[in-house]
N, C-alpha and C positions, 0 to 999 in steps of 0.2 A: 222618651227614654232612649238610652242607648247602650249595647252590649258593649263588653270592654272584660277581654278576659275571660269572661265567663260568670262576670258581676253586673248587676243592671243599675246602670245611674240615672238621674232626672239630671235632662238639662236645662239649667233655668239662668238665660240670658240676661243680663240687666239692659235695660236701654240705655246708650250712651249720647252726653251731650258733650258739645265743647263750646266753652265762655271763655271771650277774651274781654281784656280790661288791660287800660295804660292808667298809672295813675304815676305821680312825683315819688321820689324815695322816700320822703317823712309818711306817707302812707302806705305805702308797699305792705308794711308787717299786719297793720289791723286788716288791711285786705284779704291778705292769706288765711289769717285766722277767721275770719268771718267766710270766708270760702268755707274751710274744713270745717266751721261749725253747722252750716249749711247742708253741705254735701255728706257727711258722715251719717250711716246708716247701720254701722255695725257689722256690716256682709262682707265677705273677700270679695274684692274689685270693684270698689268703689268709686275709684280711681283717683288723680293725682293731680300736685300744681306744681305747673314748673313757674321758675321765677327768671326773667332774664332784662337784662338794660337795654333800650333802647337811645341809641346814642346823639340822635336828634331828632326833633319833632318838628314839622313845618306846617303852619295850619294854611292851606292854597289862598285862601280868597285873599285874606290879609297878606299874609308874608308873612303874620307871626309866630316866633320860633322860642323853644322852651317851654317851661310853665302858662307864660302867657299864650300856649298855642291849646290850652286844654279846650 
């Protein structure tokens, strides 16, 4: 617990993770949704997805770039 004021709070941390994931744009949307259906608990600070482009992909061993580089 912690004083604050002159009020006593409980502090109750969530444990936090962080998932990354690359997927094509046709799946981008059910991804997010299927995140937040996942992760959604009801609590303040649940926390968040950010969504961002990754403007090329090179898979090493091949060469292959794009889609075919998943």
């Amino acid at each position: 617990t912690e004083l604050y004021r002159g009020a006593e709070y409980i502090v109750d941390f969530l444990p936090k993770i962080n998932v990354e994931t690359a997927v094509t744009d046709e799946l981008a949307e059910r991804v997010v949704e299927a995140i937040v259906q996942a992760a959604s608990t009801g609590k303040i600070g649940y926390g968040k997805v950010y969504v961002r482009k990754h403007e090329k992909v090179v898979r090493i061993p091949t060469g292959e770039t794009g889609a075919q580089a998943r």
